[in-house]
DRENGUTOR-613829 format. One record per residue (C-alpha): residue number from 1; x, y, z. Coordinates in steps of 0.1 Angstrom, whole numbers, plus 5000, padded with zeros to 4 digits. Example, Ala and Ser with C-alpha at 12.3 -4.5 7.8 and 13.67 -1.06 7.14 Angstrom:
{1; {5123; 4955; 5078}};
{2; {5137; 4989; 5071}};
//
This chain:
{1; {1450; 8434; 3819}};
{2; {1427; 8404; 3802}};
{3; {1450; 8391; 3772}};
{4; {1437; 8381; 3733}};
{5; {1442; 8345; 3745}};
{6; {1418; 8347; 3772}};
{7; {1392; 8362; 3751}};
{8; {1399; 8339; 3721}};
{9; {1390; 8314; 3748}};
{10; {1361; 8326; 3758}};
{11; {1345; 8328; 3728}};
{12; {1353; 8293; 3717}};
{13; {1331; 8280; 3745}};
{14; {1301; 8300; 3728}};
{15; {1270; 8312; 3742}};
{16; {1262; 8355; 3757}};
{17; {1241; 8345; 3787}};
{18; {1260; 8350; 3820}};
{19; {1295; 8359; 3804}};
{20; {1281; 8388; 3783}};
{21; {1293; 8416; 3806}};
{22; {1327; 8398; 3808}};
{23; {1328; 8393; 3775}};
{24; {1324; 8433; 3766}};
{25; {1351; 8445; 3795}};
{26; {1372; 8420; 3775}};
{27; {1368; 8429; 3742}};
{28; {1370; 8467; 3753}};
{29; {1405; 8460; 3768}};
{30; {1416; 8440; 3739}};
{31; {1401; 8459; 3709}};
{32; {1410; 8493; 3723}};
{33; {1442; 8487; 3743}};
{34; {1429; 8494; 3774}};
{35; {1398; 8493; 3796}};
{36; {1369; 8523; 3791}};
{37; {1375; 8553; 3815}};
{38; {1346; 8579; 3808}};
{39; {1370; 8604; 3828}};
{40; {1399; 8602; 3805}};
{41; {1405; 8606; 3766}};
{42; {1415; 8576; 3750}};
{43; {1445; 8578; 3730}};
{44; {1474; 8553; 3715}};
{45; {1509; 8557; 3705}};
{46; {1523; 8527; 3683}};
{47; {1551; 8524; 3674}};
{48; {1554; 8487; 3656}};
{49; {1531; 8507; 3632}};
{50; {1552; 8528; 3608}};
{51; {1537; 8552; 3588}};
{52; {1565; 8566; 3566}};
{53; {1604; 8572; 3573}};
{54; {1611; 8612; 3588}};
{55; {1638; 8629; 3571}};
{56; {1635; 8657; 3598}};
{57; {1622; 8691; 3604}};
{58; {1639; 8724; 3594}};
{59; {1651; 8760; 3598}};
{60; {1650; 8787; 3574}};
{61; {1670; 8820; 3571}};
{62; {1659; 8848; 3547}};
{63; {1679; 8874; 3535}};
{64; {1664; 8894; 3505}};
{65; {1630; 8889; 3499}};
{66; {1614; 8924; 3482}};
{67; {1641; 8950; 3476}};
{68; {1635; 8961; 3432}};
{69; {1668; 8977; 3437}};
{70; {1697; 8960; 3460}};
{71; {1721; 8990; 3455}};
{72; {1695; 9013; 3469}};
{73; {1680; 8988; 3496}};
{74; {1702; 8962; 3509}};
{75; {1673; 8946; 3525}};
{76; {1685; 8920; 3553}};
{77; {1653; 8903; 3568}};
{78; {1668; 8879; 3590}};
{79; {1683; 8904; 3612}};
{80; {1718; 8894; 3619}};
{81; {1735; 8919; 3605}};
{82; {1721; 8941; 3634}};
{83; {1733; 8918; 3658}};
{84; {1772; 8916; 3678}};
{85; {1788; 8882; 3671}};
{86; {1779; 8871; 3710}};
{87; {1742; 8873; 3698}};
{88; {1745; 8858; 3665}};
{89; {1765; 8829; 3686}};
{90; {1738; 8828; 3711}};
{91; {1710; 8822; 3682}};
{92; {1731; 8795; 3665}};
{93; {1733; 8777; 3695}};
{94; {1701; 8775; 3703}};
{95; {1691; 8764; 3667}};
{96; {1716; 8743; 3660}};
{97; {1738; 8733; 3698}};
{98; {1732; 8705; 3713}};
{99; {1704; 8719; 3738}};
{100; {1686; 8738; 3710}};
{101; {1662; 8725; 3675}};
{102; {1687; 8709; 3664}};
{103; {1673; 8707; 3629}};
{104; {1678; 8680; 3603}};
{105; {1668; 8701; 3574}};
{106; {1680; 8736; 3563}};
{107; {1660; 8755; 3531}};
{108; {1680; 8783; 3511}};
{109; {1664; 8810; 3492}};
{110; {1684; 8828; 3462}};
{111; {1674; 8860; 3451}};
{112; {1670; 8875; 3419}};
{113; {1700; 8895; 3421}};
{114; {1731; 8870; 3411}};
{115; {1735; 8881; 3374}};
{116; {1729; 8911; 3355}};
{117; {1727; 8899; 3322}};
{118; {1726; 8864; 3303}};
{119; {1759; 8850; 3300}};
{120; {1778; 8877; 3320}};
{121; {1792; 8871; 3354}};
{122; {1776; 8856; 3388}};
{123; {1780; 8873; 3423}};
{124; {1764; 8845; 3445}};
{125; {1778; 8865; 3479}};
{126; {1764; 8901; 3481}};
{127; {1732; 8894; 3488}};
{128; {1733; 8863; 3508}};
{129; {1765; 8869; 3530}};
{130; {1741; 8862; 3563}};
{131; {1722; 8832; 3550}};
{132; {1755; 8817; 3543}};
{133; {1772; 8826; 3576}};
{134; {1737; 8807; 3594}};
{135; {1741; 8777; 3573}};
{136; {1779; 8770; 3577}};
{137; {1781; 8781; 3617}};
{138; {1745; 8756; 3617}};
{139; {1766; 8727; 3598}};
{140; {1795; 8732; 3621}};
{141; {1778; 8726; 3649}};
{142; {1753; 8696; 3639}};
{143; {1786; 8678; 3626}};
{144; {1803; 8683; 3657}};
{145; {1778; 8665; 3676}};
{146; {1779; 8634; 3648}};
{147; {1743; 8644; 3629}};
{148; {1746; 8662; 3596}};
{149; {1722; 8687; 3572}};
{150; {1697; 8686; 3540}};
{151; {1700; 8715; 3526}};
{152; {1670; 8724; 3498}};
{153; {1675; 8756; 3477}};
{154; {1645; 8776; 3465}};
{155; {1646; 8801; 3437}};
{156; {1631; 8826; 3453}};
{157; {1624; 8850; 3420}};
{158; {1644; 8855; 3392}};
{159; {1663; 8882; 3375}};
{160; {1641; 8905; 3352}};
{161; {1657; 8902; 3323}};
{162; {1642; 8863; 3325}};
{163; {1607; 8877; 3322}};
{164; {1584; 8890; 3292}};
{165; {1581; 8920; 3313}};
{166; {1618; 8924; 3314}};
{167; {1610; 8943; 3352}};
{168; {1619; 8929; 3388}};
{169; {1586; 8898; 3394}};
{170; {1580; 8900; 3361}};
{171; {1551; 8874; 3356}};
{172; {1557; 8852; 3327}};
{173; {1589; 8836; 3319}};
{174; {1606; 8846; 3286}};
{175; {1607; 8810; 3269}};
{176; {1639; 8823; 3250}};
{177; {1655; 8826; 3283}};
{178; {1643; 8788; 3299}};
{179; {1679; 8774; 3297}};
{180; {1694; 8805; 3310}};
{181; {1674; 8806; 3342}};
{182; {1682; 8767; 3348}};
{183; {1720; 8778; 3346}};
{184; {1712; 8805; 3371}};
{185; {1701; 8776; 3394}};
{186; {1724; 8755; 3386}};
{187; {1754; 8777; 3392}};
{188; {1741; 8784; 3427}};
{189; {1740; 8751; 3434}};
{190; {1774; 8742; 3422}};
{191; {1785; 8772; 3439}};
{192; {1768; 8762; 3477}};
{193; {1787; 8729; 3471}};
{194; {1817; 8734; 3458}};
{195; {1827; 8769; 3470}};
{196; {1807; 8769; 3505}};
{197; {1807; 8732; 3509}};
{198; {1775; 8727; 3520}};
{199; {1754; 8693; 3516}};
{200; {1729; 8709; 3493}};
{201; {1710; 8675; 3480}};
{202; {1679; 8690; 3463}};
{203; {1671; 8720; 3438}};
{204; {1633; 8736; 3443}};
{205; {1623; 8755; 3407}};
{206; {1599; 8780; 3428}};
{207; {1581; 8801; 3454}};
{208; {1548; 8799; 3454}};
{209; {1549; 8801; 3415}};
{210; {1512; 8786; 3410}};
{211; {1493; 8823; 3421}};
{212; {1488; 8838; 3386}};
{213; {1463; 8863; 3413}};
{214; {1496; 8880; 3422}};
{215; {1493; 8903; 3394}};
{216; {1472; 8930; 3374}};
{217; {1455; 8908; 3345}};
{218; {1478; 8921; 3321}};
{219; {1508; 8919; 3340}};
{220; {1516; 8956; 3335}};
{221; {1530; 8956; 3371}};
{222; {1552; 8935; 3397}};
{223; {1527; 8942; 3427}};
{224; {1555; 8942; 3450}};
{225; {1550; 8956; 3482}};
{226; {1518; 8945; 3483}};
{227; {1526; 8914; 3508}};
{228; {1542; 8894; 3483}};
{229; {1578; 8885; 3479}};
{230; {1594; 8875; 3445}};
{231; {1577; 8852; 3425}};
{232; {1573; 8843; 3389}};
{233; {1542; 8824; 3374}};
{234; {1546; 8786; 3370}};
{235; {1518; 8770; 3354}};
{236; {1514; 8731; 3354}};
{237; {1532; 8726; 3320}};
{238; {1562; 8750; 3327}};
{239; {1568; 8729; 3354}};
{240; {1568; 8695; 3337}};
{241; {1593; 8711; 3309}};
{242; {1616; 8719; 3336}};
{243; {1616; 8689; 3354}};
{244; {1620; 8668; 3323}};
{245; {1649; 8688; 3306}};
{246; {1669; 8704; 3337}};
{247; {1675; 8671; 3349}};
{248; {1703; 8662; 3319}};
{249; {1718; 8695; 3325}};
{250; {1725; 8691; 3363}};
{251; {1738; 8656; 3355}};
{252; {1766; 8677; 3329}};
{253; {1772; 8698; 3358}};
{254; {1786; 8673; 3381}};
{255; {1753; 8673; 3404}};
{256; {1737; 8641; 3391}};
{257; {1728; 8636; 3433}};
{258; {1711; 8663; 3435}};
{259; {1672; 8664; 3432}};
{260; {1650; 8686; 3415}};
{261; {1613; 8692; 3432}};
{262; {1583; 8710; 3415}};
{263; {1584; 8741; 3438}};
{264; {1565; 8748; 3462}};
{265; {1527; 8760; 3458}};
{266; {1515; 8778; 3484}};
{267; {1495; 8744; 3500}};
{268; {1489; 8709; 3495}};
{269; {1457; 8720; 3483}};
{270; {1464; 8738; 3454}};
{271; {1495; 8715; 3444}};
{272; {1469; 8686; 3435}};
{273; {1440; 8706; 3430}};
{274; {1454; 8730; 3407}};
{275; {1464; 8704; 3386}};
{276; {1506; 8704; 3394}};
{277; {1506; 8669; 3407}};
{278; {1487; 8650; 3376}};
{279; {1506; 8667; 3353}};
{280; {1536; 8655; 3363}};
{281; {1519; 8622; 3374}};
{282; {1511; 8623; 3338}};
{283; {1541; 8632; 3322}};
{284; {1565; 8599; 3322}};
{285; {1600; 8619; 3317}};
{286; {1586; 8640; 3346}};
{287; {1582; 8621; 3369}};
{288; {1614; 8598; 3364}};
{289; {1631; 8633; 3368}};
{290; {1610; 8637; 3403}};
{291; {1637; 8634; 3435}};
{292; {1611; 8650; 3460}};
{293; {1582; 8663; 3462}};
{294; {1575; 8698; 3476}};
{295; {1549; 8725; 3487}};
{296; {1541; 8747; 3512}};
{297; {1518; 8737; 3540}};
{298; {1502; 8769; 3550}};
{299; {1467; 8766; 3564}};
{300; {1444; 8788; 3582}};
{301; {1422; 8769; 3597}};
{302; {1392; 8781; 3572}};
{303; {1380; 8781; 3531}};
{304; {1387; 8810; 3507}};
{305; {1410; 8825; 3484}};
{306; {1443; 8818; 3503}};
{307; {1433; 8785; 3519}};
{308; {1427; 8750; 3516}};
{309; {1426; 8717; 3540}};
{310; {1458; 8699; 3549}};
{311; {1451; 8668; 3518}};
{312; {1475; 8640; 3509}};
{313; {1457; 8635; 3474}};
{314; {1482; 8652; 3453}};
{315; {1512; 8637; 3471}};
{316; {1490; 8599; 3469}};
{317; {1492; 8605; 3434}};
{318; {1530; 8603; 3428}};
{319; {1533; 8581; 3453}};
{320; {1508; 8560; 3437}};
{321; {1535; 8555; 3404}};
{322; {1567; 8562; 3428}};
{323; {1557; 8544; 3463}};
{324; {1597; 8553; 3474}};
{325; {1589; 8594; 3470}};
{326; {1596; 8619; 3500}};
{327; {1573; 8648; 3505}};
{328; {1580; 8681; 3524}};
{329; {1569; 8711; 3537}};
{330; {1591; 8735; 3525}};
{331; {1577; 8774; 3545}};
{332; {1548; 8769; 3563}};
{333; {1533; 8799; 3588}};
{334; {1544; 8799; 3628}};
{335; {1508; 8809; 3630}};
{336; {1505; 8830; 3668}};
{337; {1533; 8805; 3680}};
{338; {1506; 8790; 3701}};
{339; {1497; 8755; 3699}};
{340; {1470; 8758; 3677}};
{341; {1505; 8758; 3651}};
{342; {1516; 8723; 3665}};
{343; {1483; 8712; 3655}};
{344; {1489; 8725; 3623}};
{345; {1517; 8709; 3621}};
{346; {1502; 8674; 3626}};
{347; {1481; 8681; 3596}};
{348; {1512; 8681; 3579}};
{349; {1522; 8652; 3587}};
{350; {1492; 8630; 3597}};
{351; {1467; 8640; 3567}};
{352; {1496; 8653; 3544}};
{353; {1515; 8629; 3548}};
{354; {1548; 8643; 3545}};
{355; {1588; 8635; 3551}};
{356; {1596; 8665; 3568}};
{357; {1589; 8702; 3580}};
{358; {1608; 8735; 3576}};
{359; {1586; 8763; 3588}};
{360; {1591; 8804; 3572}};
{361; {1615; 8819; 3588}};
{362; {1629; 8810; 3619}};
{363; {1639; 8845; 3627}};
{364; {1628; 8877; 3615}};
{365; {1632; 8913; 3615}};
{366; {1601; 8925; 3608}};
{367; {1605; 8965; 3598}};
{368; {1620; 8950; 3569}};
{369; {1588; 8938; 3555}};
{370; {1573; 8962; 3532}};
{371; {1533; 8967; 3539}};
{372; {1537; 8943; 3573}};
{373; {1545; 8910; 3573}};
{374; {1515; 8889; 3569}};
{375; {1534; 8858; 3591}};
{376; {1544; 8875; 3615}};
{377; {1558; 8845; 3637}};
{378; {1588; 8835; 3646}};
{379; {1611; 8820; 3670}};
{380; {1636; 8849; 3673}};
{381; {1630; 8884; 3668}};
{382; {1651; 8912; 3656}};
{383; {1646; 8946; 3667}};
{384; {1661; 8979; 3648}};
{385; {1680; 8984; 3677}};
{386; {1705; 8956; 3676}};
{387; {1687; 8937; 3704}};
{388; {1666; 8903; 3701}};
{389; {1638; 8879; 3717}};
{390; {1634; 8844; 3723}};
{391; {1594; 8836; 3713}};
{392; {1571; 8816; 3722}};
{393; {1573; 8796; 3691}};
{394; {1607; 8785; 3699}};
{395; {1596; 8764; 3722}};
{396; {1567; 8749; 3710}};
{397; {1588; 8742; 3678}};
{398; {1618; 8728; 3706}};
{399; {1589; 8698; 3713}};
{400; {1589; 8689; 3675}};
{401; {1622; 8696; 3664}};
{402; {1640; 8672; 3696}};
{403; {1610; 8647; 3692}};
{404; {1616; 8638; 3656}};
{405; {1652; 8637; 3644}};
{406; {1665; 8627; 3615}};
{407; {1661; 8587; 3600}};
{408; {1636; 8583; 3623}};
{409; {1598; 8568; 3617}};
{410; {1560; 8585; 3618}};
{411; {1542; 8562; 3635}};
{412; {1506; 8558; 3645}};
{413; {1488; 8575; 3670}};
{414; {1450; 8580; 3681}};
{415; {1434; 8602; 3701}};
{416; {1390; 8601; 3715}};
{417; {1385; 8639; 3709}};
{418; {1395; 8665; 3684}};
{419; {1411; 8684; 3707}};
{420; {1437; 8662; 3713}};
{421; {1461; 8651; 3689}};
{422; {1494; 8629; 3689}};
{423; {1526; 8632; 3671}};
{424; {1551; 8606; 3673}};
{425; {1583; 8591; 3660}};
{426; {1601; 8553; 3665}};
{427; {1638; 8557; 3670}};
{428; {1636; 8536; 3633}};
{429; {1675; 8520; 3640}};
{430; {1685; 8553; 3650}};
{431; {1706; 8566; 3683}};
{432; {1673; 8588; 3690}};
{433; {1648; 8576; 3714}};
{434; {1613; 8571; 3712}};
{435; {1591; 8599; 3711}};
{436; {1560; 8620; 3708}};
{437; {1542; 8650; 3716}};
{438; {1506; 8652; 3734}};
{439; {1484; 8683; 3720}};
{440; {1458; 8696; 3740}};
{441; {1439; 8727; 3715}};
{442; {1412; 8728; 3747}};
{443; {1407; 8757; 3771}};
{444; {1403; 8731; 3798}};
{445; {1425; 8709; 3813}};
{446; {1420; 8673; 3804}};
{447; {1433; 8639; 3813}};
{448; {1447; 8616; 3789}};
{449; {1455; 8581; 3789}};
{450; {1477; 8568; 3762}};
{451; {1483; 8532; 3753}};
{452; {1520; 8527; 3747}};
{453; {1529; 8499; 3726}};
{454; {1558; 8488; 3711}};
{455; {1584; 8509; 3729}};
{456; {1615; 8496; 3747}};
{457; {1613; 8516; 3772}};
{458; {1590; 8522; 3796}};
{459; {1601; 8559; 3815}};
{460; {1597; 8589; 3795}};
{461; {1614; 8624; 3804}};
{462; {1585; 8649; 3798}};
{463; {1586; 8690; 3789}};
{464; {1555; 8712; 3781}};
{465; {1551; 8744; 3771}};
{466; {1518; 8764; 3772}};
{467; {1503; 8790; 3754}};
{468; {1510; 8808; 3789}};
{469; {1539; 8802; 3812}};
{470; {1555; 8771; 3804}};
{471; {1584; 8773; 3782}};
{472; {1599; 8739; 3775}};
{473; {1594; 8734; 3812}};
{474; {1611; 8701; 3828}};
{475; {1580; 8684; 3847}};
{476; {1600; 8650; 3850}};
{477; {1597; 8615; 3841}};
{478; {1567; 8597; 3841}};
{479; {1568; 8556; 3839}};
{480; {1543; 8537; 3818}};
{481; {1521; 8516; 3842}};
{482; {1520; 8474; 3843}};
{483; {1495; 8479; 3810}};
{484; {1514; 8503; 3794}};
{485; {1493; 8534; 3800}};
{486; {1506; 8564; 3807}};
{487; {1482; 8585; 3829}};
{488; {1489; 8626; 3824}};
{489; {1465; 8656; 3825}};
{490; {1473; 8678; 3796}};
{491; {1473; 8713; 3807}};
{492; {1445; 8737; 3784}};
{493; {1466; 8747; 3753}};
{494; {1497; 8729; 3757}};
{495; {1522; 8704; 3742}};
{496; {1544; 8683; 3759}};
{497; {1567; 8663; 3746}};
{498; {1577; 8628; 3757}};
{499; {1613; 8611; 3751}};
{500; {1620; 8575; 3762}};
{501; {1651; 8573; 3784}};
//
C-alpha cells in the first residue's frame, strides 16, 4: 500500500503530465483507505475515531401491562410464571450467562397497582413478583462473571385515583395529587434498592406519555384494550415541573445518585419535535435536574401518524447546553426479528446518537395481550402450555448485545451502499475486545471490504446469522490482510459479528 509520505512527495515535485494516473491510484489509496475495487463495497471501521462512550444495551421484562382490575386478572406478560424452574434457569442463562446477551442495561416497569389510596400503604410485590425474580437471578449472574447492571425504572401508568378522571389510564394528571405520584416513584425506587438490592441508578417519569391521541377528545374513557398499555398524558410543561421539583425530593429520600429522565416518547421524533426537548432545553432548573435523556426509538421504516425518522436534533439540543449527557433507547420494537431490526438499530445509534439500547420485551407471552400485540417480537416465546421458543431475534440481538458491552466506545464506520451498514465498538480501556457487526439489508449476496484501522489486533472470530438458517453460526476467524482489509462476502440479509481475539 502507497503511504501519505509518498504521495506528499509526489506532489511537491508538481506538474499532472506523466504521473497523473499515479497520482489518482495514490490519492484513492490514501484518501479512501484502500485502493478502488468496482467488485466490492467499500466500507471502514475506525476505531481511533470515537464517537460517544456506550453504556450498553438492555433487556426488559414486563409483568402487568393492561389488566383495569388485578384481583380479577392477574395478567403476567412475560410468561414465567407458566414456566418450571429448569426453563426459567435455562432463559436466564441465555440472557444473562456467560454464553448468552449478556446485557449491560436492565429497564423496570411499575404498574399502577402499588397503592390504593394517597397516603395509605404500598404493596410493591404482588404484581411484580416475576420481574423481580428476572432482575435479581440476571444480577447474580452478570456479577458472578465480574460485570454489573443499570437498572432504569419506568412508571408505566399510575393509580386512578392520580387522574382527573379518577378511572384506571385516566388522561390528565390531578395537579392536587403531583407530589403524591412523585412519592409513589420514589418509594419504588427506594424499595428496588434498599429492599431488593438492586443498582437502580435512574428514575423515567413516563411511557409514552406525549400521545394525548390515546384517548376520546374528552377523555370520557381509558381506551384500554385498544393496543395501548397504561399511560397518562405528559405534556411539555408537566414534564419540566417534574423534573425541576422531584429532584429535591429524591435528594430527601436518600437517592441523591439516582437520575431522573423525561420519559420516554414514543420516538426521537416526537421528543424534539413535539416540543419536549426545548422545553427542558429552555427551562434552566430543568435541565440542571436532567441525569439522562430518554425515549423510545420505534421506527417503521415510513411517515404517518405513529412514525418518524431516527433524528439526533432533540438529543443535539441538550447536549448542545450539557455536552456530558447520555441518551437511550429505553423500548424499541424487535420488528420481524430479521435484520432489517439491526438496521434499525444502527439508526439508533449512528443518526440518534444514543448511549445505549434496551429493546420491548425480551420475552413475551403473547395471549396476554388484549386486541393482539402490535410488537409482536421477541427473543423468547411463551406458550399457554408451559412450553417456550428460542427466536430468531435472539440471535440477531446475540451480535449486538456481545459486540458492544458496557464502558466501551461508538466509533466510526462507513459503508459505499445503503444496504450495508456498520456497527462498531473500541474496547475504550475496557477487558472487551474490539468489535463490530457487518449488515447486509440486500437480497443478494455481496462482498465487502472493510478498512480496519486502529485496532490491535489483527484476527477477528466471526458469527452470522441470517434471516434464514444461520443462527449465531461460528464461520471462524478471519485475519486482516498486510493493508488492513478484511475481505468477506456478506450473505443476503445477514449480520455477522466480528470480535478481535
Amino acid at each position: 500500500m502507497v503511504k501519505g509520505k509518498g504521495a506528499k512527495d509526489m506532489k511537491r515535485r508538481g506538474g499532472f503530465g506523466g504521473v497523473c494516473v499515479a497520482w489518482v491510484c495514490v490519492y484513492a489509496s490514501v484518501a479512501f483507505g484502500q485502493t478502488m475495487d468496482f467488485q466490492a463495497v467499500r466500507a471502514e471501521v475506525d476505531f481511533t475515531r470515537k464517537l460517544r462512550n456506550w453504556d450498553g444495551f438492555g433487556v426488559n421484562y414486563v409483568e402487568v401491562a393492561q389488566s383495569l382490575d388485578y384481583g380479577k386478572d392477574p395478567q403476567e406478560y412475560g410468561g414465567f410464571s407458566l414456566l418450571s424452574e429448569v426453563e426459567r434457569q435455562e432463559i436466564l442463562d441465555m440472557v444473562f450467562g456467560d454464553d448468552g446477551l449478556k446485557p449491560g442495561l436492565v429497564k423496570m416497569f411499575f404498574d399502577p397497582f402499588h397503592q390504593e389510596e394517597p397516603g395509605g400503604p404500598f404493596d410493591h410485590e404482588t404484581t411484580t413478583r416475576w420481574m423481580r425474580y428476572f432482575v435479581r437471578e440476571g444480577l447474580k449472574r452478570t456479577r458472578e462473571r465480574g460485570d454489573d447492571l443499570t437498572i432504569i425504572t419506568t412508571l408505566y401508568g399510575p393509580p386512578a385515583w392520580v387522574t382527573k378522571q379518577k378511572f384506571l389510564r385516566g388522561r390528565d394528571l390531578d395537579p392536587a395529587r403531583k407530589y403524591d405520584l412523585a412519592c409513589y416513584m420514589i418509594d419504588w425506587v427506594r424499595y428496588l434498592r434498599k429492599k431488593e438490592g438492586l443498582p437502580v441508578k435512574y428514575l423515567s417519569l413516563h411511557n409514552e406519555g406525549e400521545d394525548w391521541m390515546r384517548w376520546p377528545a374528552d377523555g370520557a374513557s381509558g381506551n384500554i384494550g385498544q393496543g395501548h398499555d397504561y399511560n397518562l398524558f405528559w405534556p411539555p410543561e408537566q414534564v419540566v415541573d417534574f423534573l425541576k421539583f422531584m429532584r429535591p425530593m429524591l435528594d430527601e429520600a436518600g437517592l441523591a445518585d439516582v437520575g431522573l429522565t423525561p420519559g420516554e416518547c414514543t420516538n426521537w421524533y416526537r421528543f424534539s419535535a413535539w416540543g419536549y426537548a426545548d422545553a427542558i432545553a429552555d427551562d434552566e432548573g430543568a435541565l440542571a435536574n436532567l441525569g439522562l435523556v430518554t425515549s423510545h426509538g420505534f421506527y417503521g421504516g415510513t411517515y404517518g401518524r405513529w412514525f418518524g425518522e431516527h433524528r439526533s436534533v432533540g438529543i443535539d439540543v441538550l447536549r448542545d447546553k450539557q455536552p456530558d449527557l447520555h441518551a437511550w433507547v429505553t423500548s424499541t420494537s424487535w420488528g420481524k426479528m430479521d435484520v432489517g431490526n439491526i438496521k434499525e438499530m444502527h439508526g439508533n445509534i449512528y443518526t440518534a446518537k444514543v448511549n445505549g439500547i434496551t429493546p420491548w420485551a425480551c420475552i413475551q407471552r403473547p395471549a396476554k395481550w388484549v386486541g393482539g400485540d402490535p410488537n409482536p417480537g421477541t427473543a423468547f416465546r411463551v406458550s399457554e402450555d408451559g412450553t417456550y421458543e428460542v427466536l430468531r431475534g435472539y440471535y440477531y440481538y446475540k451480535l449486538l448485545t456481545r459486540a458492544g458491552q458496557p464502558g466501551m466506545a461508538v466509533v466510526r464506520t462507513t459503508a459505499m451502499d445503503s444496504e450495508v451498514a456498520l456497527l462498531a465498538f473500541d474496547r475504550n480501556g475496557t477487558k472487551y475486545p474490539d468489535a463490530f457487526v457487518l449488515v447486509n439489508i440486500g437480497m443478494k449476496d455481496k462482498r465487502v471490504t472493510v478498512s480496519i484501522r486502529g485496532s490491535e489486533r489483527e484476527t477477528f472470530a466471526a458469527y452470522r446469522t441470517t434471516d434464514e438458517t444461520d443462527r449465531f453460526r461460528d464461520i471462524g476467524s478471519l485475519t486482516l490482510s498486510d493493508d488492513d482489509v478484511l475481505d468477506y462476502t456478506a450473505a443476503a440479509r445477514s449480520a455477522t459479528g466480528f470480535y478481535a481475539h
